[in-house]
C-alpha positions as CSV (number, residue, x, y, z in Angstrom):
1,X,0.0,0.0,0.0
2,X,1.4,3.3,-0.9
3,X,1.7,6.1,1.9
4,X,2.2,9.7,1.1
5,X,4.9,11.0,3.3
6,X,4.0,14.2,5.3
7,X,7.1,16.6,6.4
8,X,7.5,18.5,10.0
9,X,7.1,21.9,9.5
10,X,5.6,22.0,6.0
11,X,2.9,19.7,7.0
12,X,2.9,19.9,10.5
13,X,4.1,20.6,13.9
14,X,3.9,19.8,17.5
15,X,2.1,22.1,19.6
16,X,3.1,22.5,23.5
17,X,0.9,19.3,24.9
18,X,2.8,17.0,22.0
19,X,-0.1,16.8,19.9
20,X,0.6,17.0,16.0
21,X,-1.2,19.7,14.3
22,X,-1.9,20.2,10.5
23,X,-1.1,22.7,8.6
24,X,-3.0,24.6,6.1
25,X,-1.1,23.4,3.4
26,X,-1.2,19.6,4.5
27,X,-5.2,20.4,4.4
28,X,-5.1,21.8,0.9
29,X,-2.9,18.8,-0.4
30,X,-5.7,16.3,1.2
31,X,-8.4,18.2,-0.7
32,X,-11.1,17.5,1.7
33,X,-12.2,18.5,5.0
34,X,-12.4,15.8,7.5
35,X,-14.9,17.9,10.0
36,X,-12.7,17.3,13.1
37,X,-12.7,21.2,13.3
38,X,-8.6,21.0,12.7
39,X,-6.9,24.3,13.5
40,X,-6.1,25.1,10.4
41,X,-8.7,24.0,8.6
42,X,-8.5,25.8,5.0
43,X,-12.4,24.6,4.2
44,X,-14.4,27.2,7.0
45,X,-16.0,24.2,9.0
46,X,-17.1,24.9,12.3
47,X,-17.3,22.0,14.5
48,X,-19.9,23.8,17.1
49,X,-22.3,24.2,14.5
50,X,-21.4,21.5,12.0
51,X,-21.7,24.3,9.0
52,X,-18.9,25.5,6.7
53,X,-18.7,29.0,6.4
54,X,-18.7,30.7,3.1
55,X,-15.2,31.8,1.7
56,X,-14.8,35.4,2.0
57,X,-14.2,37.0,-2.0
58,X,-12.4,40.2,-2.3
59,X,-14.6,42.1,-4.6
60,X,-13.0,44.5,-7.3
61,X,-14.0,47.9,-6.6
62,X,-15.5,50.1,-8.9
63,X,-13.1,52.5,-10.6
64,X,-13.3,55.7,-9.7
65,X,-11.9,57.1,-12.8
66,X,-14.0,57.3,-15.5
């Protein structure tokens, strides 16, 4: 069975208790959210309320100029 390897500090750390946290970038490289309502969880889910909240789009402003 193939295994992707993950690397420490690109993929993850370990926070002050020893636990190994993911990183937004390990997240994005899965592709999927796995609603364990991870730290750095790139896909807006909130555990608490089992939603995802919308991605927040810069909108282009109107040029003032005409």
């Amino acid at each position: 069975m193939y295994q992707k390897i993950i690397k420490e500090n690109e993929d993850f750390y370990f926070n002050e208790q020893g636990y190994k946290v993911f990183t937004e970038a390990y997240h994005l490289k899965r592709g999927y959210c796995c609603k364990s309502g991870c730290k750095h969880c790139p896909f807006g889910y909130d555990k608490k309320t089992d939603t995802f909240k919308k991605p927040v789009r810069k909108e282009a402003k109107p040029n003032a100029e005409g």
